[in-house]
ROSE-4610 file (N, C-alpha, C; in Angstrom, 1 decimal, always signed):
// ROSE-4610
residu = [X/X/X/X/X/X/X/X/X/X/X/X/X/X/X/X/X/X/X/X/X/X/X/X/X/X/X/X/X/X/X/X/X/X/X/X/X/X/X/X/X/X/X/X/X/X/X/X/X/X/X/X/X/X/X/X/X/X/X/X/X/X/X/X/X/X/X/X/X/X/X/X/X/X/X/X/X/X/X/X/X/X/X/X/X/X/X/X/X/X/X/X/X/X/X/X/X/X/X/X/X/X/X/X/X/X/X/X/X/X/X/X/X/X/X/X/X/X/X/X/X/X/X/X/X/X/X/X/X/X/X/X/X/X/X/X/X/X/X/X/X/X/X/X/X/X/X/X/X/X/X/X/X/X/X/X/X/X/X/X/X/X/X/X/X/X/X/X/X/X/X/X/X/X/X/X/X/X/X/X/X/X/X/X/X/X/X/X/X/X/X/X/X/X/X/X/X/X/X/X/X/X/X/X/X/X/X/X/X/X/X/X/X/X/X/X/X/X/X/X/X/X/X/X/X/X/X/X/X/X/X/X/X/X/X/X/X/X/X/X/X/X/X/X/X/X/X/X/X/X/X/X/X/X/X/X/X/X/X/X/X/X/X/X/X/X/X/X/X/X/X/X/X/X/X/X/X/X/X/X/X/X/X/X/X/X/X/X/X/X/X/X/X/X/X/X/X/X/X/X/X/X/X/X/X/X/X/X/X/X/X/X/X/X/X/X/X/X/X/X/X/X/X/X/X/X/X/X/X/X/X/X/X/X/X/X/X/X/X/X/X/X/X/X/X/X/X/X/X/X/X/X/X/X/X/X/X/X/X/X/X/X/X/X/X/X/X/X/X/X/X/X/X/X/X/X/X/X/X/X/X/X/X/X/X/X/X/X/X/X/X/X/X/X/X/X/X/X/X/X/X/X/X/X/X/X/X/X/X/X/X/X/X/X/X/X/X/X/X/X/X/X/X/X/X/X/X/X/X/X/X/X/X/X/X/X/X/X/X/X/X/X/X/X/X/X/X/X/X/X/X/X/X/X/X/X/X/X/X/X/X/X/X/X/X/X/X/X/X/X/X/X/X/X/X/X/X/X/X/X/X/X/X/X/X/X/X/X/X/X/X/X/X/X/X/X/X/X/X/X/X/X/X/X/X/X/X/X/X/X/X/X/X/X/X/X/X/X/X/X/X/X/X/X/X/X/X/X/X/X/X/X/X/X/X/X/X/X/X/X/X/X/X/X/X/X/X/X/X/X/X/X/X/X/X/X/X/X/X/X/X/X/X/X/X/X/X/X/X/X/X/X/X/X/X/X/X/X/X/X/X/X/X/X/X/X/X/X/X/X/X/X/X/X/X/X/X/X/X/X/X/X/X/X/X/X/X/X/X/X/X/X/X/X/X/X/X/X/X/X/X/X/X/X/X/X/X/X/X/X/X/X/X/X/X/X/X/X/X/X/X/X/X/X/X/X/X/X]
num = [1/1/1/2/2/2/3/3/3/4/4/4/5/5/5/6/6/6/7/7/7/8/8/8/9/9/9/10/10/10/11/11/11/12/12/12/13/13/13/14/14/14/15/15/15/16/16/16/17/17/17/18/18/18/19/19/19/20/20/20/21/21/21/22/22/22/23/23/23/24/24/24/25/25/25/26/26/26/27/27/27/28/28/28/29/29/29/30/30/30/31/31/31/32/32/32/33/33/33/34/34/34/35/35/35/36/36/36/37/37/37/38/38/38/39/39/39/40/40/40/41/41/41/42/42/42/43/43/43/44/44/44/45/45/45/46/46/46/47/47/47/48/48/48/49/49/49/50/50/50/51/51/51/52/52/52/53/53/53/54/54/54/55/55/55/56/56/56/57/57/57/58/58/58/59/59/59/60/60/60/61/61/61/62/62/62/63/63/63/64/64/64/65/65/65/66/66/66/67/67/67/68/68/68/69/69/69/70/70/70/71/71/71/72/72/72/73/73/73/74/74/74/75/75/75/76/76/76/77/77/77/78/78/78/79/79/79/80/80/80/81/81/81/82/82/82/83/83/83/84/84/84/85/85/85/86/86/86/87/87/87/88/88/88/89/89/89/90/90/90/91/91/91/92/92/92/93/93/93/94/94/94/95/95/95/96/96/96/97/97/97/98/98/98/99/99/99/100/100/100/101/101/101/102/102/102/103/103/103/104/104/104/105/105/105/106/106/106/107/107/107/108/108/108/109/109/109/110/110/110/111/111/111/112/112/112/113/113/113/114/114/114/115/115/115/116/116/116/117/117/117/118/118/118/119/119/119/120/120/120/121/121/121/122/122/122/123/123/123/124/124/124/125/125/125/126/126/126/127/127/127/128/128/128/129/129/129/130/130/130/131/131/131/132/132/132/133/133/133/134/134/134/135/135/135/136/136/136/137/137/137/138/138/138/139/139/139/140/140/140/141/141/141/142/142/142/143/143/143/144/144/144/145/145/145/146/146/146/147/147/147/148/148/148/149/149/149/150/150/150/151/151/151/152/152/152/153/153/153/154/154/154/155/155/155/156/156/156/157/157/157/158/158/158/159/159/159/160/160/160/161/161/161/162/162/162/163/163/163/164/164/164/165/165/165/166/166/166/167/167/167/168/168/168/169/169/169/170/170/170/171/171/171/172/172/172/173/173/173/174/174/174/175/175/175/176/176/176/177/177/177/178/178/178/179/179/179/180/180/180/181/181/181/182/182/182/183/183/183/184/184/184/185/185/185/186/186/186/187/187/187/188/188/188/189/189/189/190/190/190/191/191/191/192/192/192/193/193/193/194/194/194/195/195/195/196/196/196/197/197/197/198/198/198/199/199/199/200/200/200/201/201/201/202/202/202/203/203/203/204/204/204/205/205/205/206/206/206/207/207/207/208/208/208/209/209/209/210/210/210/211/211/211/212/212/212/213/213/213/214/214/214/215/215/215/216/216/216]
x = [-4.5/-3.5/-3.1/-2.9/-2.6/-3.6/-4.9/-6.2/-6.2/-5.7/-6.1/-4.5/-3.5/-2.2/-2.7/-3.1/-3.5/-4.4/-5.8/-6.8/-5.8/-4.9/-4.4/-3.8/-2.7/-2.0/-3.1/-3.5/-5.2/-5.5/-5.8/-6.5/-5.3/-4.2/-2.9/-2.6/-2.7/-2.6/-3.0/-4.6/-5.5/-5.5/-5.2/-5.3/-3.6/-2.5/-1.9/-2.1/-2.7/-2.8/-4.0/-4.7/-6.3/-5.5/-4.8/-4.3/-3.0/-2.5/-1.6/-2.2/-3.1/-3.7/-4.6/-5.3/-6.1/-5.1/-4.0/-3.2/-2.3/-1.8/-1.1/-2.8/-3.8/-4.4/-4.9/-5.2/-5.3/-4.0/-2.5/-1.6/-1.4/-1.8/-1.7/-2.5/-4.1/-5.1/-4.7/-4.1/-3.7/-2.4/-1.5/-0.5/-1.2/-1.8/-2.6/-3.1/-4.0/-4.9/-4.0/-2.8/-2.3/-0.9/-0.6/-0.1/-0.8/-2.0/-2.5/-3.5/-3.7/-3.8/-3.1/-1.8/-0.9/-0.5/-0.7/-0.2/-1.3/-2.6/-3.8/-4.6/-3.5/-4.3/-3.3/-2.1/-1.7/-2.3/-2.7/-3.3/-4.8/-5.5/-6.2/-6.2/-4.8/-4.8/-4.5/-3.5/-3.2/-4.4/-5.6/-6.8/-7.3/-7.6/-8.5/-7.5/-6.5/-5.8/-6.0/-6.1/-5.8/-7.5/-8.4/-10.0/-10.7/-9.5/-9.8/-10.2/-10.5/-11.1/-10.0/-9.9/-9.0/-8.6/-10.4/-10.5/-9.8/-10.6/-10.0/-8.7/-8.3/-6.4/-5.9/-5.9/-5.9/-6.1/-7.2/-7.7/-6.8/-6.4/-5.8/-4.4/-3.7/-2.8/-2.2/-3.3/-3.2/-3.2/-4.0/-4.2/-3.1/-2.4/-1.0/+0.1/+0.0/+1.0/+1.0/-0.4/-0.7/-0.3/-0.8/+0.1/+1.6/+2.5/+3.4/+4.2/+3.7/+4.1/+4.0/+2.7/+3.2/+4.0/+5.3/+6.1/+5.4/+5.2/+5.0/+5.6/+6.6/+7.7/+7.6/+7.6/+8.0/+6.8/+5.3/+4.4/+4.4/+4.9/+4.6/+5.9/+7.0/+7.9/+6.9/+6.7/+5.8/+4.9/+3.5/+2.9/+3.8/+4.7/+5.3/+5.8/+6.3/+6.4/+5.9/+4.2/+3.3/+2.5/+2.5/+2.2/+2.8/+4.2/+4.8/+4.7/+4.8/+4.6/+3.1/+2.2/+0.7/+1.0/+1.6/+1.6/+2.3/+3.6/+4.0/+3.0/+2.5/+2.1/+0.3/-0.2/-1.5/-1.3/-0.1/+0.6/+0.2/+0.3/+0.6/-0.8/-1.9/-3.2/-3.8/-3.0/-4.0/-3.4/-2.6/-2.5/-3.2/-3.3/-4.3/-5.7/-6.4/-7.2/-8.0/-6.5/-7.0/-7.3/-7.0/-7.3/-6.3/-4.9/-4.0/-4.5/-4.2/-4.5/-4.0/-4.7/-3.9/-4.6/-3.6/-4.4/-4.6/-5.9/-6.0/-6.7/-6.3/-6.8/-6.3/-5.3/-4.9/-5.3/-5.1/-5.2/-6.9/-8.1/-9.5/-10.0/-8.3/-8.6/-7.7/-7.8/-7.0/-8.3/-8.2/-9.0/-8.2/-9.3/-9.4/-7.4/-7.6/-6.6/-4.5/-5.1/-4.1/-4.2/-4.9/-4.7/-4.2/-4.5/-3.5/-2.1/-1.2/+0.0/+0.2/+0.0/+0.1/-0.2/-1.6/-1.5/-0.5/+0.1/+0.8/+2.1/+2.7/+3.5/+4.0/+2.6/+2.4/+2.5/+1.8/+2.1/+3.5/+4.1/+5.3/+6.3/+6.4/+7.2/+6.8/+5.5/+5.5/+6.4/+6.3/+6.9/+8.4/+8.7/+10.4/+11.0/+9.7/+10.2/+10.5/+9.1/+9.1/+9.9/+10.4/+11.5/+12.9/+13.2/+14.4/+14.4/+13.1/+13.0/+13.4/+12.4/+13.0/+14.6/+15.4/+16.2/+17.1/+16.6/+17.7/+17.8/+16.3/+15.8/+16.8/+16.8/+16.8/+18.8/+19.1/+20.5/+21.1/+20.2/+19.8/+20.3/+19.2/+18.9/+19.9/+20.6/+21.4/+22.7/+23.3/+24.2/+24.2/+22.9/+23.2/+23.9/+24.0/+24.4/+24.1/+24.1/+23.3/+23.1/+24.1/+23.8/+23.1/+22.7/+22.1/+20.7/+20.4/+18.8/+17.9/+16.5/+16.0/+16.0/+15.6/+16.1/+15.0/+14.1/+13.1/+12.9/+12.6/+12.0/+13.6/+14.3/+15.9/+15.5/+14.8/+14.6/+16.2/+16.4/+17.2/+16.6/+17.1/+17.2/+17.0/+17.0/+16.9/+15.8/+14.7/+13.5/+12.5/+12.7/+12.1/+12.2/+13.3/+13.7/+13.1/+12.5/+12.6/+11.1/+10.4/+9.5/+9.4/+11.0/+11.1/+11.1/+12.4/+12.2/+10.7/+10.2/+8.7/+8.0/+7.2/+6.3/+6.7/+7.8/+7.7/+8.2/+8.5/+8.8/+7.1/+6.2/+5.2/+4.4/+4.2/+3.7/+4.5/+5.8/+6.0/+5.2/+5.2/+4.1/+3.0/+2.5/+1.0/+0.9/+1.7/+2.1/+1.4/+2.9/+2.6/+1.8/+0.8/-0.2/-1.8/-1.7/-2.4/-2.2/-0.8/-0.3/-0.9/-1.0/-1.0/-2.5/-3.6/-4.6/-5.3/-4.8/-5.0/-4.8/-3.8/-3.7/-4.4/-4.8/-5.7/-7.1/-7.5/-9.1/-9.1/-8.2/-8.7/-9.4/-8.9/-9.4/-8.5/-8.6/-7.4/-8.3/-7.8/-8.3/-8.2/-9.2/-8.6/-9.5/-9.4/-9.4/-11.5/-11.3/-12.7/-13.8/-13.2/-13.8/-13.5/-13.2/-12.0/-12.9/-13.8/-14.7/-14.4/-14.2/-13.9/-13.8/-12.5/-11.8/-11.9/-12.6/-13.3/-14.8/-15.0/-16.6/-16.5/-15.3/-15.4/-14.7/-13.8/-13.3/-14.2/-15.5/-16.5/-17.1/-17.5/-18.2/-17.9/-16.6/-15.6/-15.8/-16.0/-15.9/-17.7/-18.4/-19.6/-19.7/-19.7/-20.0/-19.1/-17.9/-17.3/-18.1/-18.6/-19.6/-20.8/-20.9/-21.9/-23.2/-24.5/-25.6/-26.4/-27.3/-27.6/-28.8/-29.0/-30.2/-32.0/-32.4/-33.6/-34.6/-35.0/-36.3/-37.7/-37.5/-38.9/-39.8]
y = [-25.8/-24.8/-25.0/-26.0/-26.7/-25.9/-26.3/-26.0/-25.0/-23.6/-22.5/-22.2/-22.4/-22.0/-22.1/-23.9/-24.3/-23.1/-22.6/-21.9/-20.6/-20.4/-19.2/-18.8/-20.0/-19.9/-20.1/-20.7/-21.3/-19.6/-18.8/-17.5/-16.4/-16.7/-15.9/-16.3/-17.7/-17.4/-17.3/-17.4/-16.8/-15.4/-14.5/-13.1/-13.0/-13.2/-13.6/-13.1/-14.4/-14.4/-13.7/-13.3/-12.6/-10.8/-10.7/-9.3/-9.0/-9.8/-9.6/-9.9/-10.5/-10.8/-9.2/-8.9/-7.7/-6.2/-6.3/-5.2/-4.6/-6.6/-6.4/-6.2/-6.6/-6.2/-4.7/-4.2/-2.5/-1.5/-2.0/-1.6/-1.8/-2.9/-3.2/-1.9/-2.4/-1.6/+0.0/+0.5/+2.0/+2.1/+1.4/+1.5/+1.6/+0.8/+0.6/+1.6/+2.2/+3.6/+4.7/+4.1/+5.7/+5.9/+4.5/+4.5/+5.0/+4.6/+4.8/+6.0/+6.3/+7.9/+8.7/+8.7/+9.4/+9.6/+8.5/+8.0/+9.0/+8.2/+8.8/+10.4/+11.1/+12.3/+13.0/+12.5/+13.7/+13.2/+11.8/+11.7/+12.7/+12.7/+13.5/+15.0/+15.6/+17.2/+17.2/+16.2/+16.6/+16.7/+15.8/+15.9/+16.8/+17.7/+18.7/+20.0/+19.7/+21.4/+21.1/+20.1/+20.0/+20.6/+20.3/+20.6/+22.0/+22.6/+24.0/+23.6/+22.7/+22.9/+23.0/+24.2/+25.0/+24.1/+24.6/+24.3/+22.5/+21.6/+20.3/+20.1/+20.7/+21.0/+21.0/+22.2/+22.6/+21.5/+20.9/+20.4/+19.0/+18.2/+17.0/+17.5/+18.4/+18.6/+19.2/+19.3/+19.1/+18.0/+17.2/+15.9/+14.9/+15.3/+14.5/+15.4/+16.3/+16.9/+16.3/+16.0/+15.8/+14.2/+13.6/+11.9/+11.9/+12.4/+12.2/+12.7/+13.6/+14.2/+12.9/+11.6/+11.0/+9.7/+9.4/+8.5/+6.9/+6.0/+4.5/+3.4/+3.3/+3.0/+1.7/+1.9/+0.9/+0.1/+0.1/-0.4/-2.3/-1.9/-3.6/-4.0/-4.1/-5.0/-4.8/-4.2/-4.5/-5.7/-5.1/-5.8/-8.0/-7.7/-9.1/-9.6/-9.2/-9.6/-9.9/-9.3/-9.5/-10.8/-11.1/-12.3/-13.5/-13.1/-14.4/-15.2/-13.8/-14.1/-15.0/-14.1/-14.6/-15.7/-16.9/-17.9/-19.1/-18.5/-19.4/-19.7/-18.7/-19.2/-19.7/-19.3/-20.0/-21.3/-21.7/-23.2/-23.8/-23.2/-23.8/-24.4/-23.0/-23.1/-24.4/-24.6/-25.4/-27.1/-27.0/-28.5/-28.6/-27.5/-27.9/-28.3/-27.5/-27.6/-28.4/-29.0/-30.4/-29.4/-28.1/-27.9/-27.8/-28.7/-28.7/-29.6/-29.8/-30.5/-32.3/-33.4/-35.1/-35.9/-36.4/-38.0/-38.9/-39.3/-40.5/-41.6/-41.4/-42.8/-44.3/-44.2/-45.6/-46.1/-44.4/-44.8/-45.4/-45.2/-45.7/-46.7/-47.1/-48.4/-49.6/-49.1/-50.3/-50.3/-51.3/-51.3/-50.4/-50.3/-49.1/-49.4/-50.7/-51.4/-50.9/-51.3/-50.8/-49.4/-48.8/-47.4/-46.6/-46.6/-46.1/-45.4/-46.9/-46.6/-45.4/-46.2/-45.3/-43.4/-43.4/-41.9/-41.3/-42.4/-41.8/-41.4/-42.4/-42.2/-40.8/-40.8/-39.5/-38.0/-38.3/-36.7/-37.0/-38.4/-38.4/-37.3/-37.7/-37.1/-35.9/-35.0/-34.0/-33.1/-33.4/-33.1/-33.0/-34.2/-34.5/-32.8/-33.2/-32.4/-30.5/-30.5/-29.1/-28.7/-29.7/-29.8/-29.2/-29.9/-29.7/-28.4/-28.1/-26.5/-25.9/-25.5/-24.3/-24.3/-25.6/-26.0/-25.0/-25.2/-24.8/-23.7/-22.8/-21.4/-20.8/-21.1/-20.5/-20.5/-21.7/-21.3/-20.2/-20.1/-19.0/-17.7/-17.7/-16.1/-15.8/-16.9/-16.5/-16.1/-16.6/-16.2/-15.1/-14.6/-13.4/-12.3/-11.4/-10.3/-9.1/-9.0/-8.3/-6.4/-6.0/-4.8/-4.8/-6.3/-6.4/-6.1/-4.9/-4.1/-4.6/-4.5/-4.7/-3.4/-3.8/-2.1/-0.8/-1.5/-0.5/+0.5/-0.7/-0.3/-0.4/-0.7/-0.9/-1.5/-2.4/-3.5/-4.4/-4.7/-6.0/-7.2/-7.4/-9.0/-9.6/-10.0/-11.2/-11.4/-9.9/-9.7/-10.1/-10.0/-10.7/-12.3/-12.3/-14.3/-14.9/-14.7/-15.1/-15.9/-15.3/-16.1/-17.8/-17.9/-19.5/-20.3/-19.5/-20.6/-20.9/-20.0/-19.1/-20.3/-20.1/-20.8/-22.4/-22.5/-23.8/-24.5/-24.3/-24.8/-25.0/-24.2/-24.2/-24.7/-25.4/-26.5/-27.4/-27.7/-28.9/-29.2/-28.1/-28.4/-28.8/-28.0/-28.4/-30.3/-30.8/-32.3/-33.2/-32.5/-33.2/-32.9/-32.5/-31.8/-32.9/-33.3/-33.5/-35.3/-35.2/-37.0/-37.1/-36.4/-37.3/-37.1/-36.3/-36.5/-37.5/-38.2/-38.9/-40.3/-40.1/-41.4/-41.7/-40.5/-40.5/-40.9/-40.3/-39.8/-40.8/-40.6/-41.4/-40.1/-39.4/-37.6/-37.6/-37.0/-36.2/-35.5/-34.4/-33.3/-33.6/-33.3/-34.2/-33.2/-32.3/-31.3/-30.8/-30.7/-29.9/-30.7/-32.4/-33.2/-34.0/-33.6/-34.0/-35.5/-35.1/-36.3/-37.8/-38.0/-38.9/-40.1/-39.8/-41.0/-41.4/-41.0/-41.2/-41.9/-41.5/-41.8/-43.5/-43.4/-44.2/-45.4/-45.8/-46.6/-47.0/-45.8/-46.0/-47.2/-46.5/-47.9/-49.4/-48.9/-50.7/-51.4/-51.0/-51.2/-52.0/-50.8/-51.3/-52.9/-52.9/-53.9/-55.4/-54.8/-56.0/-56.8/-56.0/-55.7/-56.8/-58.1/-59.1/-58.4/-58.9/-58.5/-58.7/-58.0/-58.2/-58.9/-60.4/-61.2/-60.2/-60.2/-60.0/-60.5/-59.4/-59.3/-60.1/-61.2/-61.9/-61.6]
z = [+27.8/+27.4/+26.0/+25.7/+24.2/+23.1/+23.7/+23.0/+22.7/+24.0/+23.3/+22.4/+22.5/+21.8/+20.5/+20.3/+18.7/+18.8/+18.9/+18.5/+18.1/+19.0/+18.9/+17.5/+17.2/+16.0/+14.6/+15.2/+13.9/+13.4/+14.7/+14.5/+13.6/+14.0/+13.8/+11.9/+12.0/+10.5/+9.7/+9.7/+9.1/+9.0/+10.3/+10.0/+9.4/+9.4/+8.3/+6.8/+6.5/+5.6/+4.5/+5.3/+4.8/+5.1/+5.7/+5.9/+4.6/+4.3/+3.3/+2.0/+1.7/+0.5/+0.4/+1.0/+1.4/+1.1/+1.5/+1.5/+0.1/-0.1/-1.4/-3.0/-2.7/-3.9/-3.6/-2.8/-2.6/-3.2/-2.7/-3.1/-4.6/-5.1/-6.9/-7.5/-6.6/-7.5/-7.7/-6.4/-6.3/-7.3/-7.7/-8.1/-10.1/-10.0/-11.5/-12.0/-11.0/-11.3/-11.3/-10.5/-10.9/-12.1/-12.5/-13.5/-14.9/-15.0/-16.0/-16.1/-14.6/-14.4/-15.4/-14.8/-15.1/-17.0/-17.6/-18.7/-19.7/-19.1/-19.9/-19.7/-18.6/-18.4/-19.5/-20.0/-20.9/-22.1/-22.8/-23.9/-23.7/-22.7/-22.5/-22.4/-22.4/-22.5/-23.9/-24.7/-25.9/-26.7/-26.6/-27.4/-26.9/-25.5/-25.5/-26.0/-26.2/-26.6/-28.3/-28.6/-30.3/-30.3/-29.9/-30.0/-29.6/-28.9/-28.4/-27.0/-26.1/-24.8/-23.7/-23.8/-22.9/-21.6/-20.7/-19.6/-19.1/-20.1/-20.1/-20.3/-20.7/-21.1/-19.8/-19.4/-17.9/-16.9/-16.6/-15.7/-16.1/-17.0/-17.0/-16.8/-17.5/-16.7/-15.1/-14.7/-13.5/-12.8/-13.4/-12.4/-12.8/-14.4/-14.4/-13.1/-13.0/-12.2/-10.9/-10.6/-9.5/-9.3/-10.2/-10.1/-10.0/-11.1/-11.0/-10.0/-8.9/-8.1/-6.8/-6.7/-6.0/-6.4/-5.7/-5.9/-5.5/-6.6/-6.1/-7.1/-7.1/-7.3/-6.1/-5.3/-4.4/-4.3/-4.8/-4.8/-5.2/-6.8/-7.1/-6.2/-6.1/-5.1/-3.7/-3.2/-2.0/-1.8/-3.0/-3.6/-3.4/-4.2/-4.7/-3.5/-2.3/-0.9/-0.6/-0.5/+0.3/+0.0/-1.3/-1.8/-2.0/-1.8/-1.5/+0.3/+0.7/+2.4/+2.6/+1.8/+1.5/+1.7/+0.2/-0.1/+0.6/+1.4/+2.3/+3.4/+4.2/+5.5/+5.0/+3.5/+3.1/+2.3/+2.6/+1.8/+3.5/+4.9/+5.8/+6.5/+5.7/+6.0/+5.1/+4.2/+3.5/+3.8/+4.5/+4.8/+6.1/+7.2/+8.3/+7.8/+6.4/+6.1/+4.9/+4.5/+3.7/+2.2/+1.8/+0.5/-0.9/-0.5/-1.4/-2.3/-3.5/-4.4/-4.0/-4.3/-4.3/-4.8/-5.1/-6.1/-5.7/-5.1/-4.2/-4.4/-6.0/-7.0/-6.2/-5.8/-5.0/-4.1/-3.4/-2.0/-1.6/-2.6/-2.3/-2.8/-3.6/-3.9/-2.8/-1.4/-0.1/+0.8/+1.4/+2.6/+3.1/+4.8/+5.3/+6.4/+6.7/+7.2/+6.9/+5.1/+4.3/+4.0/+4.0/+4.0/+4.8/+6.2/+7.3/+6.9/+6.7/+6.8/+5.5/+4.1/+3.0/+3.2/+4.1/+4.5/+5.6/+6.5/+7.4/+6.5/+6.1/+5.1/+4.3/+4.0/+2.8/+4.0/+4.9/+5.8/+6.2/+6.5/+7.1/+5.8/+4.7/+3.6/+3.1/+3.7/+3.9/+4.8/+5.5/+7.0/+6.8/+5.7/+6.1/+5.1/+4.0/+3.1/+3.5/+4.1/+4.2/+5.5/+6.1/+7.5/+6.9/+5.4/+4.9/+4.2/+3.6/+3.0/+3.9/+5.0/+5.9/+6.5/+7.2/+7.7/+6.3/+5.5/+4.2/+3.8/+3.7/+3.9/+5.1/+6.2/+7.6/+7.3/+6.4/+6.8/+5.5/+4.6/+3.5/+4.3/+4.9/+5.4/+6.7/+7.2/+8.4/+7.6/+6.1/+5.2/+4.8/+4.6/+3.8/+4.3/+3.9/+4.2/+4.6/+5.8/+6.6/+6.0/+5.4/+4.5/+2.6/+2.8/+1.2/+1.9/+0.9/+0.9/-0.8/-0.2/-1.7/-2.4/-4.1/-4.8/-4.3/-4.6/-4.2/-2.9/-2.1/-0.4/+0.5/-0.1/+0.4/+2.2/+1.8/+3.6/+3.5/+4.6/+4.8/+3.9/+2.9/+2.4/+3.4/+4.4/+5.4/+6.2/+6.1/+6.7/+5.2/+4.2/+3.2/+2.8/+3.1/+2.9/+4.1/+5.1/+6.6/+6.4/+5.4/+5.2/+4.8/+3.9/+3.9/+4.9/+5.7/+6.8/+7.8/+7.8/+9.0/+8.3/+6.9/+6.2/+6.1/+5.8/+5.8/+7.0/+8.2/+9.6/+10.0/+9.7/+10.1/+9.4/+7.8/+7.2/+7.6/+8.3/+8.3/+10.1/+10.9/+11.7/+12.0/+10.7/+10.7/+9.8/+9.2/+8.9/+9.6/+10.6/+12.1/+12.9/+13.1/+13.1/+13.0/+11.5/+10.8/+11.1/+11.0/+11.1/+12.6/+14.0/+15.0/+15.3/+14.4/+14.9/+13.9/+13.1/+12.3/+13.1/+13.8/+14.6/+15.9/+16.4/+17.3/+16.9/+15.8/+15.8/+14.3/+13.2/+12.4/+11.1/+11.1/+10.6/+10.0/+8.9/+8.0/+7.1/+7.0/+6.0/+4.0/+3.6/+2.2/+1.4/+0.7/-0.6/-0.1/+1.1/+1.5/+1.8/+2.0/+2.9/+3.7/+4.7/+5.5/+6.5/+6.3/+7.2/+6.3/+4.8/+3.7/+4.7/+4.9/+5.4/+6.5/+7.5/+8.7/+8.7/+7.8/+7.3/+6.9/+6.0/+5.0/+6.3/+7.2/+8.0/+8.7/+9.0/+10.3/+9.5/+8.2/+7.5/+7.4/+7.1/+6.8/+8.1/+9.2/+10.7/+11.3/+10.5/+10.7/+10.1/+8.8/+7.5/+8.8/+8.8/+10.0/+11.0/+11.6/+13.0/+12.8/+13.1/+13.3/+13.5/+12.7/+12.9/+14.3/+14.3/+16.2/+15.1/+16.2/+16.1/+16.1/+15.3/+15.0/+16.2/+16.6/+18.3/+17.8/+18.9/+18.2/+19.3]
């Protein structure tokens, strides 16, 4: 039951995060094209009326009429939501998946022995930390004020902040997460090779391991 929940959330934040990245660059791109739609169809009628071409005159002022007739105004703040929401819950993806950036100049210079602790350590103070973001986010957003709207899309302030607490309760999950299968299995995820340090212990372990007498 465990197995499929994790699979579940695994699946959930991925589609997450591939759904808002996907929506907010569509909404930029549309907002782009039609800004400069708009801008460039009247440079465009003023050079065809200065030239005599009637028809082209005509036809771009139309299609300015036609832009500025739709309202997107509310586009980039959307946009800028959707990417921030992006980036919390793909901050959460990338600790399950070992592709945050770390310096582990030190740490490959311990045995496999002394290494342990220093990585438990290090997810431990992940955990503490992103425990205390959201903890601090969540009491953020339970403050605010329940009639403060954003300017644009005029949403509740508190449906846009919700992502602090959301994103980072859930990297400090995935921490813990990452710390207890580490202590089980000896695994940790590390910048897109997560096998590293499992590989590298299996080795120290072998090299340990007395040679089997030679079959005469």
């Amino acid at each position: 039951m465990l197995a499929v929940l994790d699979r579940i959330l695994d699946r959930l934040e991925e589609w997450i995060v591939c759904v808002l990245i996907a929506a907010a660059t569509c909404i930029t791109f549309v907002a782009v094209v039609h800004r400069y739609g708009a801008s460039n169809s009247v440079v465009l009628a003023g050079w065809a009326k200065a030239h005599g071409l009637t028809w082209l005159d005509v036809a771009a002022e139309q299609v300015y009429v036609s832009l500025t007739a739709i309202n997107l105004s509310w586009a980039q703040e959307l946009a800028t939501y959707m990417f921030v929401w992006m980036a919390k819950f793909g901050a959460a993806l990338g600790v399950r998946t070992g592709i945050h950036v770390g310096v582990d100049v030190f740490i490959k210079q311990l045995s496999p022995a002394s290494r342990k602790p220093v990585i438990l350590f290090a997810l431990a103070c992940g955990a503490l930390f992103t425990g205390i973001i959201g903890t601090l986010g969540a009491l953020y957003v339970y403050e605010l004020d329940a009639d403060q709207v954003s300017q644009e899309l005029e949403w509740p302030s508190w449906i846009i902040y919700l992502c602090i607490p959301l994103g980072s309760y859930l990297m400090c999950f995935r921490f813990l997460q990452v710390m207890w299968r580490y202590l089980r299995t000896g695994y940790v995820p590390h910048q897109g090779h997560g096998v590293e340090y499992q590989i590298e212990e299996a080795a120290a372990e072998a090299a340990r391991a007395p040679l089997a007498e030679p079959a005469r």
